[in-house]
C-alpha positions as CSV (number, residue, x, y, z in Angstrom):
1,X,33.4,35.1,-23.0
2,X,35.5,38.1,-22.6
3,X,38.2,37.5,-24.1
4,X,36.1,36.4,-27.0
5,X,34.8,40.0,-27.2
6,X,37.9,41.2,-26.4
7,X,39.6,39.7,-29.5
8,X,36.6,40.6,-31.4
9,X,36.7,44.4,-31.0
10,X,40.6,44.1,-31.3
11,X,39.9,42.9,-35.0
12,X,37.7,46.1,-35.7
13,X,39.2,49.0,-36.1
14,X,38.4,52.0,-33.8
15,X,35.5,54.3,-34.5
16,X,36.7,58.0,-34.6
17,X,35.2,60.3,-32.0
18,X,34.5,64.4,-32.3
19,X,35.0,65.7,-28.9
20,X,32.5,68.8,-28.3
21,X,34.9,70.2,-26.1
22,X,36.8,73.0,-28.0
23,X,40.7,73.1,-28.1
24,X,41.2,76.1,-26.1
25,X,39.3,74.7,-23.1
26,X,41.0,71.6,-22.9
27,X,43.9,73.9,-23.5
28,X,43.3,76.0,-20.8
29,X,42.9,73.5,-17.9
30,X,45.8,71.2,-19.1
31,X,47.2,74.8,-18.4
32,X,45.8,75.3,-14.8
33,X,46.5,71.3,-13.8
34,X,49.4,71.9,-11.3
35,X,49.7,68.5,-9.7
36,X,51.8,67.0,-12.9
37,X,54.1,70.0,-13.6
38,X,57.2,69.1,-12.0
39,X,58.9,72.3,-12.2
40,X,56.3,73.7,-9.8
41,X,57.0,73.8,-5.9
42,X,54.0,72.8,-4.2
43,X,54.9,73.2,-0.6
44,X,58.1,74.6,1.2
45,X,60.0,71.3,1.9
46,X,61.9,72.7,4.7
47,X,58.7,72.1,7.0
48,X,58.6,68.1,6.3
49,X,60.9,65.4,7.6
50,X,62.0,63.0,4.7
51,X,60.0,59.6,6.2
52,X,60.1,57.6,3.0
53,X,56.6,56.8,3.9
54,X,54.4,56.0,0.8
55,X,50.8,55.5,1.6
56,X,47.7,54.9,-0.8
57,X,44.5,55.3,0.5
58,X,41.1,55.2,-1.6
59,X,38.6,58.4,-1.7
60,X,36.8,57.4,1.4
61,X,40.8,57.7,3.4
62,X,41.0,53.6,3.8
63,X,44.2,53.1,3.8
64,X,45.2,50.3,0.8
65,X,49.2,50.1,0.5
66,X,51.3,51.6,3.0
67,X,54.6,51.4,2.2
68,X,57.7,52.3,4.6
């Protein structure tokens, strides 16, 4: 049943959307959004040991994947 309505939207072409969000402020907080620029030090490195530990834990802090 879902991939019935899958395949039926995929047939359809896409509606186009207006966003009501102006340019410049989606602009301006792709420009403040520090986490993906990777030219940007976020923390002085010489404080950490490199672990190679790799965690992922869900909003409530469960851990999910924990990878070492």
């Amino acid at each position: 049943m879902l991939l019935d309505h899958i395949n039926h939207a995929r047939r359809h072409p896409s509606k186009s959307s207006q966003s009501g969000v102006p340019d410049k402020a989606i602009d301006q907080c792709e420009a403040s959004y520090e986490a993906a620029d990777g030219q940007k030090q976020k923390a002085a490195m010489d404080n950490f040991d490199d672990t190679r530990l790799m965690a992922l834990i869900c909003r409530h802090d469960i851990p999910l994947f924990l990878q070492t």
